[in-house]
C-alpha positions as CSV (number, residue, x, y, z in Angstrom):
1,X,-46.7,-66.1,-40.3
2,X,-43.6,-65.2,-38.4
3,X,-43.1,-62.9,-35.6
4,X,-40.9,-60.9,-37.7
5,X,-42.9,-60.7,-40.8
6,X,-45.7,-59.5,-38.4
7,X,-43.6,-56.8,-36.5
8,X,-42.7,-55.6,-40.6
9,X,-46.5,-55.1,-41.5
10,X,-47.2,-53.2,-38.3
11,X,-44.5,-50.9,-38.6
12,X,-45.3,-50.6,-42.1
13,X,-48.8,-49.8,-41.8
14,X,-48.2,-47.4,-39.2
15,X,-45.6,-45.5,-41.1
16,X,-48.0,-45.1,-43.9
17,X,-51.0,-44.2,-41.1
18,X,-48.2,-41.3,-39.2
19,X,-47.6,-40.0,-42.8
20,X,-51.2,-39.8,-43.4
21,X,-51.5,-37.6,-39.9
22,X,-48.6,-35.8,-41.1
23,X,-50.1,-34.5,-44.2
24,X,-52.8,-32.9,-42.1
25,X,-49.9,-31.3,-39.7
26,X,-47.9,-29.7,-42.1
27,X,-51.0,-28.0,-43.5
28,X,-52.3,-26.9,-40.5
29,X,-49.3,-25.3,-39.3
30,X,-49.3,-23.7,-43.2
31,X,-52.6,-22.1,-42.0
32,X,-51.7,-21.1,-38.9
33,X,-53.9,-23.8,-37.2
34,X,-52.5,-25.1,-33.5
35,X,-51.5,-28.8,-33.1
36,X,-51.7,-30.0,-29.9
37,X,-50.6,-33.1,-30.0
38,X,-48.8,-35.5,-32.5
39,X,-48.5,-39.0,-31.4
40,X,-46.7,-42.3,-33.0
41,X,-48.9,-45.1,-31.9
42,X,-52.1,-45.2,-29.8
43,X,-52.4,-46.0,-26.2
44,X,-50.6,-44.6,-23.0
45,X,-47.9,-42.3,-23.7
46,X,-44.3,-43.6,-22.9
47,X,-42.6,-40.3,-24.0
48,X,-43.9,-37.2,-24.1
49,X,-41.8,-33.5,-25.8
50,X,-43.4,-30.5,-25.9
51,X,-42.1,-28.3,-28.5
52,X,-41.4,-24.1,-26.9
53,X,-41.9,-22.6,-30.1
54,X,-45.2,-24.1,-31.4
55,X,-46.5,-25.6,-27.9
56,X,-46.9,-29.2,-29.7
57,X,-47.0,-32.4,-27.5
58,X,-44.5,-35.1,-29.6
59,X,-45.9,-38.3,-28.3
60,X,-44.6,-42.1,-28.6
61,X,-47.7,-43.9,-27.4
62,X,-47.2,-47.9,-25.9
63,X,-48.9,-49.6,-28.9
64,X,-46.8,-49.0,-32.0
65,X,-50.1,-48.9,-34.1
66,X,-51.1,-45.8,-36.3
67,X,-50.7,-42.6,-35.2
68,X,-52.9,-39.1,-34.7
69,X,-52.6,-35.5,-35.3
70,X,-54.8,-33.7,-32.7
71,X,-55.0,-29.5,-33.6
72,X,-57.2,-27.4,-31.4
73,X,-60.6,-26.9,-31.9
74,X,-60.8,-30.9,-31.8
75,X,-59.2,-31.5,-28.8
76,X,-62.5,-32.5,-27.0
77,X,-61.1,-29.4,-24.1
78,X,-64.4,-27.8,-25.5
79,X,-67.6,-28.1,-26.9
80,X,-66.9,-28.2,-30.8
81,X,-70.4,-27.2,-31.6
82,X,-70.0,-24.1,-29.7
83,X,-66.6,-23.2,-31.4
84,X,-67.8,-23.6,-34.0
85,X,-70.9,-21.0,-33.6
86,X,-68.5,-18.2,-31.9
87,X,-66.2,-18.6,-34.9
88,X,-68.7,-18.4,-37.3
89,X,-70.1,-15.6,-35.8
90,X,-67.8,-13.4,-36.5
91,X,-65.7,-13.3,-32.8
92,X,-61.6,-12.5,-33.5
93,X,-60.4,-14.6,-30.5
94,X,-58.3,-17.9,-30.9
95,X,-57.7,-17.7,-34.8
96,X,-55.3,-20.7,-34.1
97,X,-57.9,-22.8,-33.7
98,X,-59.1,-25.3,-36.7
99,X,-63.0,-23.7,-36.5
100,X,-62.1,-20.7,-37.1
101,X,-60.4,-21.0,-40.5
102,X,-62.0,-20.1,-43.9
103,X,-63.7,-23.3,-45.5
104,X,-61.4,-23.0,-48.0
105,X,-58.6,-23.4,-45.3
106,X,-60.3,-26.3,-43.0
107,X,-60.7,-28.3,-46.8
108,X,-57.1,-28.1,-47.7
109,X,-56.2,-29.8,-43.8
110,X,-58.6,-32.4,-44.6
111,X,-57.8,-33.0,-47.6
112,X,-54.0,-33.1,-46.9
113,X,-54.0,-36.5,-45.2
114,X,-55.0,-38.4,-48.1
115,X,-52.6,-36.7,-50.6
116,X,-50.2,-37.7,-48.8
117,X,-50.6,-41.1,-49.3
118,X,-51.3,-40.7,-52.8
119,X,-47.6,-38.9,-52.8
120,X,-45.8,-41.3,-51.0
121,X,-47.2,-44.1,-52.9
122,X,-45.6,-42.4,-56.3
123,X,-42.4,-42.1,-54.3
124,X,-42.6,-46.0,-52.8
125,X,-43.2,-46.6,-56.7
126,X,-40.4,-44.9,-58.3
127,X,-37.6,-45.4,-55.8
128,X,-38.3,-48.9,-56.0
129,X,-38.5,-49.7,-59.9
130,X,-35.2,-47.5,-60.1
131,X,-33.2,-49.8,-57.3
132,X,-34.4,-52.7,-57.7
133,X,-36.4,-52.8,-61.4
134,X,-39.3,-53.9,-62.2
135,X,-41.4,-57.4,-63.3
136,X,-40.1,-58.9,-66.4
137,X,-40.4,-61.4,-68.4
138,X,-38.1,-63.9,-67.6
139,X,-39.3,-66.8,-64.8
140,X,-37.9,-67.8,-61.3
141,X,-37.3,-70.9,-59.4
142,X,-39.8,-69.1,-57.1
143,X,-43.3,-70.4,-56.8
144,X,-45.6,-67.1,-57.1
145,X,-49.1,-68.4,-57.7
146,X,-50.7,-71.9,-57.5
147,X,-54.0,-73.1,-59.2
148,X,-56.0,-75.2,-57.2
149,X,-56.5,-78.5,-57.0
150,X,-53.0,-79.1,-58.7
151,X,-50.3,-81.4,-58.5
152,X,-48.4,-78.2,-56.7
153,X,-51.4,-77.5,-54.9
154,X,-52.5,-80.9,-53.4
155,X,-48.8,-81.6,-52.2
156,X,-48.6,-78.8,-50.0
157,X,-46.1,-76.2,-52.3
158,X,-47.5,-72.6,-51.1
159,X,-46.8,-69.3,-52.5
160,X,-43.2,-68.0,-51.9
161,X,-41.4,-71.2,-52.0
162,X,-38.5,-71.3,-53.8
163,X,-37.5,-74.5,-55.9
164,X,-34.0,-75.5,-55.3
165,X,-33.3,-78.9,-56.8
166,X,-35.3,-81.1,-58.9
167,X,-34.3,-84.9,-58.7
168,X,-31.1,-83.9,-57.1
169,X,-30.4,-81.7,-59.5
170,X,-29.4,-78.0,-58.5
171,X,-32.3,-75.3,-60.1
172,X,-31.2,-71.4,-60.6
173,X,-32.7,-70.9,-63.6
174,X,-36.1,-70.1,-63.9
175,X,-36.1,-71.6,-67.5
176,X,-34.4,-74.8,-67.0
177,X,-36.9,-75.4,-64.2
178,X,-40.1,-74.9,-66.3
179,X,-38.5,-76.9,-69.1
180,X,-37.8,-80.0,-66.9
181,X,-41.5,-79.9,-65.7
182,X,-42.4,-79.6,-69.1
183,X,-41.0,-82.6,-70.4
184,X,-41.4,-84.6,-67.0
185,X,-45.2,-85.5,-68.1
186,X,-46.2,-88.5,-65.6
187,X,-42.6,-88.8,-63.8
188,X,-42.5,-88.8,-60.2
189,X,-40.5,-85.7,-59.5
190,X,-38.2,-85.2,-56.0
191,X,-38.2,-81.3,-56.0
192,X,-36.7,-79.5,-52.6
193,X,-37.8,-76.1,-51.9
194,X,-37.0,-73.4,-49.1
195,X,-39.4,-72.3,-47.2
196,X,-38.8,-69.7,-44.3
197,X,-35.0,-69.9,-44.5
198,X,-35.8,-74.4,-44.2
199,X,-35.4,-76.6,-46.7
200,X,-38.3,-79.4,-47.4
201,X,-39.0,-81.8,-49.6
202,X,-42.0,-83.5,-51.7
203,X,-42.7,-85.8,-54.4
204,X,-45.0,-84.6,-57.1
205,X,-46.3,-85.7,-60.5
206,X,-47.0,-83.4,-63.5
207,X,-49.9,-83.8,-64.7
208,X,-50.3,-83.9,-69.0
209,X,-52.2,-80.3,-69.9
210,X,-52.0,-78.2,-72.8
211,X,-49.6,-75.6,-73.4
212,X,-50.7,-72.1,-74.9
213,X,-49.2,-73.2,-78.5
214,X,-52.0,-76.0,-78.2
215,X,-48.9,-78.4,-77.6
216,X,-49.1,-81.5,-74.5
217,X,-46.6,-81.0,-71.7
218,X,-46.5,-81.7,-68.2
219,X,-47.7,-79.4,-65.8
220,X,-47.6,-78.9,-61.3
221,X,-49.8,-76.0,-61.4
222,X,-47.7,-72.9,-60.4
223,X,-47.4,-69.7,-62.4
224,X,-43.5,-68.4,-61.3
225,X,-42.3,-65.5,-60.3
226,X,-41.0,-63.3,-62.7
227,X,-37.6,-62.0,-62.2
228,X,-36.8,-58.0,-62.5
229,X,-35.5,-56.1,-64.6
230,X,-33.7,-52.6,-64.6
231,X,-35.6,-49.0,-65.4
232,X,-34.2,-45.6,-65.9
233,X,-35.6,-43.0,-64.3
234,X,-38.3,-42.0,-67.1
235,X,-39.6,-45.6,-66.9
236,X,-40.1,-45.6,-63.3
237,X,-42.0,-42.7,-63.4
238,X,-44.0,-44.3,-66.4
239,X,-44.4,-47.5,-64.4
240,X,-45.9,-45.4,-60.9
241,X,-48.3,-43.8,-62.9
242,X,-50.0,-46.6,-64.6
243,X,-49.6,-48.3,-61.3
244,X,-51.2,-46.0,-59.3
245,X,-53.9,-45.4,-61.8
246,X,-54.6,-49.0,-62.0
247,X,-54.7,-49.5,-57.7
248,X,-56.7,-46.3,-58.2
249,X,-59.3,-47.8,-60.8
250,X,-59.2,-51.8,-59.0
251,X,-60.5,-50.0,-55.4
252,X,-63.0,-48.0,-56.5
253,X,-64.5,-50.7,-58.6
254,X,-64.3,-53.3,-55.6
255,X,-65.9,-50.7,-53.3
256,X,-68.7,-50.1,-55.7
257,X,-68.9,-53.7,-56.3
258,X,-69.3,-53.7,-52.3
259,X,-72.3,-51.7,-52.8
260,X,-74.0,-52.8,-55.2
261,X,-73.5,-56.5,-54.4
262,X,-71.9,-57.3,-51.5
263,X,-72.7,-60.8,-51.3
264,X,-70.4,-61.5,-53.8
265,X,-67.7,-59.4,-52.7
266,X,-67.4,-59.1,-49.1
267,X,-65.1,-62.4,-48.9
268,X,-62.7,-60.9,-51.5
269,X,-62.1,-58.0,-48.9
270,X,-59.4,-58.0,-46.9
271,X,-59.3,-56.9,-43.5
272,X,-56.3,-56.4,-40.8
273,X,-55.8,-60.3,-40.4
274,X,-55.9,-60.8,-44.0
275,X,-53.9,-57.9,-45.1
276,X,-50.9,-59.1,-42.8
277,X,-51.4,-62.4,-44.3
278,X,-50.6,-60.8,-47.8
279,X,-48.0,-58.6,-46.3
280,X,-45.8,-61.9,-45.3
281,X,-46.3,-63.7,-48.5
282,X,-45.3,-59.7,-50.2
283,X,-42.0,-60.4,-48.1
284,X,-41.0,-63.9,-49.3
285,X,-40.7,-62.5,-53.2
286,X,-38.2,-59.5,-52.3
287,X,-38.1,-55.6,-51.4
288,X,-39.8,-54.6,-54.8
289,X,-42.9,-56.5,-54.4
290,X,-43.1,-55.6,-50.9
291,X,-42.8,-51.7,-51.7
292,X,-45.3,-52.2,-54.3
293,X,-47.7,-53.8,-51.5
294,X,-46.9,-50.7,-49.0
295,X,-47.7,-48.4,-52.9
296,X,-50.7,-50.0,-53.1
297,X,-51.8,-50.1,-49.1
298,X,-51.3,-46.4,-49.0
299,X,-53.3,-45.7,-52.4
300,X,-56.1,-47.7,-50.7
301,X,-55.6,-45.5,-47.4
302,X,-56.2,-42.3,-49.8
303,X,-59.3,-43.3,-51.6
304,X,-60.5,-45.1,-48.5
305,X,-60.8,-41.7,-46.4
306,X,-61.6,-39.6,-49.7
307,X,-64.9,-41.3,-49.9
308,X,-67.9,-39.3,-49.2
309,X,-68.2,-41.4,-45.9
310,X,-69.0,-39.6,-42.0
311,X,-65.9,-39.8,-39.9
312,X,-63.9,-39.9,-42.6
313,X,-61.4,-37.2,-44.3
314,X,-63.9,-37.0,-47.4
315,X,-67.0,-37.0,-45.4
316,X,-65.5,-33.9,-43.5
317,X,-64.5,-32.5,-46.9
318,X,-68.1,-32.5,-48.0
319,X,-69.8,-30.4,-45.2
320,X,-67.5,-28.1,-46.0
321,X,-68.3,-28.2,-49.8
322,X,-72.1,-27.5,-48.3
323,X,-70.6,-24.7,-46.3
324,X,-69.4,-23.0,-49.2
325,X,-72.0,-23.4,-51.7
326,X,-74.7,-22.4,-49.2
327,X,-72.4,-19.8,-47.9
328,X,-73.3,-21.2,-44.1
329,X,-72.2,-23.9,-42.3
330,X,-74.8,-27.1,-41.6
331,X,-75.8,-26.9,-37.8
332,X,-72.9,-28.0,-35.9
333,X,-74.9,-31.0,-33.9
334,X,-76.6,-32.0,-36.8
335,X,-73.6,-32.3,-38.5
336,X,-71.7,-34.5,-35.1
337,X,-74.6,-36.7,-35.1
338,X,-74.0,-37.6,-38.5
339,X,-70.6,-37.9,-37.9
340,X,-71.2,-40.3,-35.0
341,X,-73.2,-42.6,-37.3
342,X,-71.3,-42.9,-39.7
343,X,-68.4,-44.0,-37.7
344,X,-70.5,-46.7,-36.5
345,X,-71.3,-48.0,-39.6
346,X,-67.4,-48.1,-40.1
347,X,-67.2,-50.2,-37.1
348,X,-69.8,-52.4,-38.1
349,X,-67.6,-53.1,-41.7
350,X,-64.8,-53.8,-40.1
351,X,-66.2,-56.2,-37.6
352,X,-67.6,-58.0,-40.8
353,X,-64.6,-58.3,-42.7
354,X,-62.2,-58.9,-39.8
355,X,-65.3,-62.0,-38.8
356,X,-64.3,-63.3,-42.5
357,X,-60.5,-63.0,-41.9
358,X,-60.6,-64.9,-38.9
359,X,-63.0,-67.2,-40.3
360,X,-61.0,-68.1,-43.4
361,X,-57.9,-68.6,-40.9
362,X,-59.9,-71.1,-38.3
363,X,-60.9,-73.2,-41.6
364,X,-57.4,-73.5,-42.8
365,X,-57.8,-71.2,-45.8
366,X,-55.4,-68.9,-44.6
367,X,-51.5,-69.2,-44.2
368,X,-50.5,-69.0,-40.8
């Protein structure tokens, strides 16, 4: 992985993380709720503008990682718990501050974070398949995914090469490249690819293997990418929805999976290392693929802090759900110690899946 491609997925990711934060800041200034500070990136600040209007602190923090809204009543300036009680107990003082909103009010702040990735996911989606169309039928010279144990495989082709020349012969058609492996069955084959901008070489052999029309041709053991093609703007729309849906369907069925067996699951998860990993391969195949990778990391981002979870957006959003069924809140330090738990347990998962990234990287299984 290059520098650059590395530098891409961090500002990417922490795009998607600020306009996460900034879901929850528009809708607690909507409620009259006080933000304190809003920061781009984590760390020491290196900047620091504080608005005169609304009293905000604008922050650029030294690690350009994520972000955080910070409104007041969670500021750690006081005890929450007690806010919390003189709020609820009916006192009139501070209504700017997040624990003394309606339930009703505190839900839709919570809940505003996620919703915003689900809405700039539709927006990644639709801009993307109206400038630059979307998968189609028709193959590349580009290698997208290799089986294997494969003639491709076992001399060293990786995803996001892009075949150039076959035999000395110039390839820019998808379609003339799959037919002269096709009827190349046991020839030793000279194919140059680019690779990161360099051109290489290798010598490979198509193997014989049966074509889907039950016909023998040869075969390296690459599926291609598929070149795109151009939508109006009805068909993009079509195209996000069933896109999202499906990212929507595929994530919570792998985190139930995760539940219910994690043994067999755990290793398909993919953790900072590994999602950077997938991030520079996303690069290699063009802006469309990498949009819909950014679509699909911010869908992820949604569900991910929807779930019922402690320390997350959705475990927030169900205390208050108690609050207004029972018509009280849960006790304030029951519900921190909770809170405090289940962040830990978050910790704990992402300790485990970041162990198997850099596992699968030390054991060569990763492309660095």
């Amino acid at each position: 992985m290059t520098p650059e491609k590395l530098i891409v997925f961090l500002l990417t990711l922490s795009v998607l993380v600020i306009l996460h934060e900034y879901g929850h800041f528009l809708l607690a200034r909507r409620n009259g709720v006080r933000v304190t500070d809003f920061a781009l990136g984590m760390g020491p600040t290196l900047l620091k503008w504080t608005s005169k209007r609304s009293g905000t602190n604008y922050r650029l923090n030294l690690l350009p990682i994520g972000g955080y809204c910070q409104m007041r009543g969670e500021d750690g300036k006081s005890n929450e718990a007690e806010q919390q009680r003189a709020f609820r107990g009916g006192h009139e003082y501070d209504a700017d501050n997040f624990q003394a909103k309606t339930p009703l009010q505190r839900l839709s702040i919570v809940l505003a974070g996620p919703i915003m990735n689900f809405i700039v996911a539709l927006v990644l989606l639709i801009g993307g398949a109206i400038a630059f169309g979307i998968p189609g039928a028709a193959p590349s010279t580009q290698i997208f995914q290799l089986l294997p144990g494969q003639p491709a495989d076992r001399a060293g082709l990786r995803s996001g090469d892009r075949i150039v020349a076959v035999n000395g012969r110039a390839m820019t058609d998808g379609n003339v490249l799959v037919d002269t492996i096709h009827h190349s069955t046991g020839k030793l084959l000279h194919v140059e690819y680019v690779r990161d901008g360099v051109t290489r070489a290798v010598d490979v052999t198509p193997v014989r293997a049966k074509s889907p029309d039950g016909t023998m041709e040869g075969h390296l053991g690459f599926t291609p990418a598929t070149l795109p093609h151009r939508v109006a703007p009805p068909e993009a729309v079509s195209y996000a929805v069933s896109y999202f849906t499906f990212v929507v369907k595929s994530t919570l069925g792998s985190l139930g999976a995760l539940v219910t067996h994690p043994s067999t699951v755990i290793g398909q998860v993919q953790g900072p290392i590994g999602m950077a990993r997938v991030s520079a391969q996303a690069q290699d195949f063009g802006p469309f693929v990498f949009i819909t990778l950014a679509a699909m990391i911010s869908i992820s981002l949604g569900v991910f802090n929807l779930l019922p979870i402690p320390a997350l957006d959705g475990g927030r959003g169900v205390f208050i759900l108690v609050e207004m069924l029972r018509g009280k809140p849960v006790d304030p330090e029951k519900e921190a110690l909770v809170h405090v738990g289940g962040f830990a347990v978050l910790i704990a998962l992402m300790l485990a899946v970041s162990y198997h990234d850099v596992s699968a990287a030390l054991a060569g299984h990763a492309a660095f």
